[in-house]
Phi, psi and omega in degrees: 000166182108178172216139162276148168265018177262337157326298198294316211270298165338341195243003188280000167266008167219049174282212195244079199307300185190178182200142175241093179225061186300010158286334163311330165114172194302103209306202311037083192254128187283211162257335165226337192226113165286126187261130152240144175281083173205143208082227186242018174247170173208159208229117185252127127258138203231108170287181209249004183272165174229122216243137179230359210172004210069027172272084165278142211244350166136191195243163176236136179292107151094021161321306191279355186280302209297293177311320205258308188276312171300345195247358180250334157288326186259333159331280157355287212276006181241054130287018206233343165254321164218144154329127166223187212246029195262120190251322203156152196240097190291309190244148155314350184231350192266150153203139204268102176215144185310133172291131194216150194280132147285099160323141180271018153250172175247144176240122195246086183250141192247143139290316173241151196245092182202158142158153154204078128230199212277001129240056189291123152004294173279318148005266205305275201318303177314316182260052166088330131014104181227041175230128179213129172041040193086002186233148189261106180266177180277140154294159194099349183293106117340120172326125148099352180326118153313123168311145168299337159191152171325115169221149183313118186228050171331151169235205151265195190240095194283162167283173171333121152087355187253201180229100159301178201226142167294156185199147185278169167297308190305301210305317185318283197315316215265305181322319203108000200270346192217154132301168181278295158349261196304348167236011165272320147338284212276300175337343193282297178299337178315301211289339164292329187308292191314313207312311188290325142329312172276327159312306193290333190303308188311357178240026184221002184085351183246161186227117169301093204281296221209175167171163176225145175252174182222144168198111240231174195238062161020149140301347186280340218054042177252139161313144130194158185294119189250166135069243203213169176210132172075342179299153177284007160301320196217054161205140160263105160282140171232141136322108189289291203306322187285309172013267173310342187272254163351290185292314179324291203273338193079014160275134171335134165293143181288138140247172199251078192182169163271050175271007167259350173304323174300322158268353142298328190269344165331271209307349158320318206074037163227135198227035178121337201248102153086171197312181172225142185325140157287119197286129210275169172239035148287300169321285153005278195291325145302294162313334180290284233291305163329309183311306204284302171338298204275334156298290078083286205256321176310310181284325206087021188247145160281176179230108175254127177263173198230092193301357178319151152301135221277339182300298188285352171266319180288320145339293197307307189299354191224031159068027173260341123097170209327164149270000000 
């Protein structure tokens, strides 16, 4: 288990940036996973980029393999609580999933009173602030706390290159952007998502601080689960023993996610505004190594990567023959 880093500082002049593969059907470029469209399918691929602030900040060696085998593992271990849209995984970095309607929110649950950025739950809570995304917290809360109970914190679902914005249940509704019906539904299921999330990480030593779903629409009109889960993209992990260790002494909880990339472009003085520093490939490679760590110890799986070069592998694995 584990990654050599001389591996890793081998692969960083060739991750995986971007792609151009229209046999696949009509592009879609994300901030990380180029989609293409036809039919009633949709063909994801998940790069090697890294989004940071709603920002993308450059790529991490073997990331999108790391992202795509993680959310296709929790896919598996949550079908038995909501539907999600994963027909098969060709490749290491590709997945194959039924095309689906995109609610235009993130349903977004927090545990803990931590993140930072400026608009983060602890942001927000530190310069006095006790009403967040509709919900009224207490005073007295210490950075990294457990919430008095898990809570919803939606945001909207901005496009490429935009910043979602935190939202209340109401403001979503009173807007127009969601029924009350169709996001007291899908909160429902999210919040079965967390539950089981938070449950399985403890029993791997880790504690699911925080994550967001995405959930799309059927042909049926059925709820289902999209895009990824549970991944260190879009989840934040802590080590429950270093946790506690860490809230005793006042230090930051390590996470097993890209909050450390998040705190180097801090320590920048860059936080979302204008181009962004260029990431050292020290940096890189210790964030890749997280990523893989953080699979690692959430499935109980080794992570074996697969170092081909990624265009011409990913061709070859989905039957597309040369470019």
């Amino acid at each position: 288990m584990g990654i050599d880093i001389q591996l890793l500082r081998e692969l960083c002049p060739r991750t995986l940036d971007h792609t151009e593969l229209p046999e696949l059907g009509t592009k879609h470029e994300g901030k990380v996973r180029d989609s293409y469209v036809r039919g009633d399918t949709r063909t994801i691929v998940v790069t090697d980029r890294v989004s940071c602030f709603d920002v993308v900040v450059g790529t991490l060696p073997l990331k999108g393999q790391v992202l795509n085998q993680a959310a296709a593992f929790w896919f598996e271990q949550t079908r038995s609580i909501a539907a999600n849209h994963l027909l098969d995984v060709p490749d290491p970095c590709v997945s194959r999933v039924r095309e689906c309607q995109l609610l235009p929110v993130e349903f977004v649950y927090r545990g803990y009173l931590t993140g930072s950025t400026n608009t983060s739950i602890w942001t927000v809570y530190a310069r006095g602030d006790r009403e967040y995304c509709g919900h009224r917290l207490p005073d007295g809360l210490a950075r990294h706390e457990r919430l008095p109970g898990p809570l919803l914190t939606p945001t909207t679902k901005a496009p490429k290159g935009g910043h979602d914005t935190p939202a209340s249940r109401a403001e979503l509704i009173a807007s127009g952007a969601i029924s009350e019906a169709r996001f007291d539904r899908a909160a429902g299921i999210c919040r079965a998502l967390f539950a089981e999330g938070q449950r399985f990480a403890e029993t791997r030593g880790l504690i699911l601080v925080d994550t967001k779903y995405e959930i799309g629409v059927d042909d049926a009109g059925e709820l289902v689960v999209i895009d990824e889960i549970h991944t260190p993209d879009s989840s934040r992990y802590w080590y429950r023993e270093a946790y506690e260790r860490a809230m005793s002494e006042g230090r930051d909880p390590e996470a097993l996610d890209k909050e450390y990339v998040r705190r180097w472009l801090g320590e920048q003085g860059y936080k979302g505004d204008g181009p962004p520093p260029t990431l050292p490939d020290d940096v890189r490679c210790e964030a890749a190594r997280r990523y893989i760590e953080a699979f690692e110890q959430v499935t109980g799986l080794a992570f074996q990567p697969d170092t081909d070069e990624p265009i011409a592998r990913i061709r070859r694995n989905l039957g597309l023959g040369d470019a």
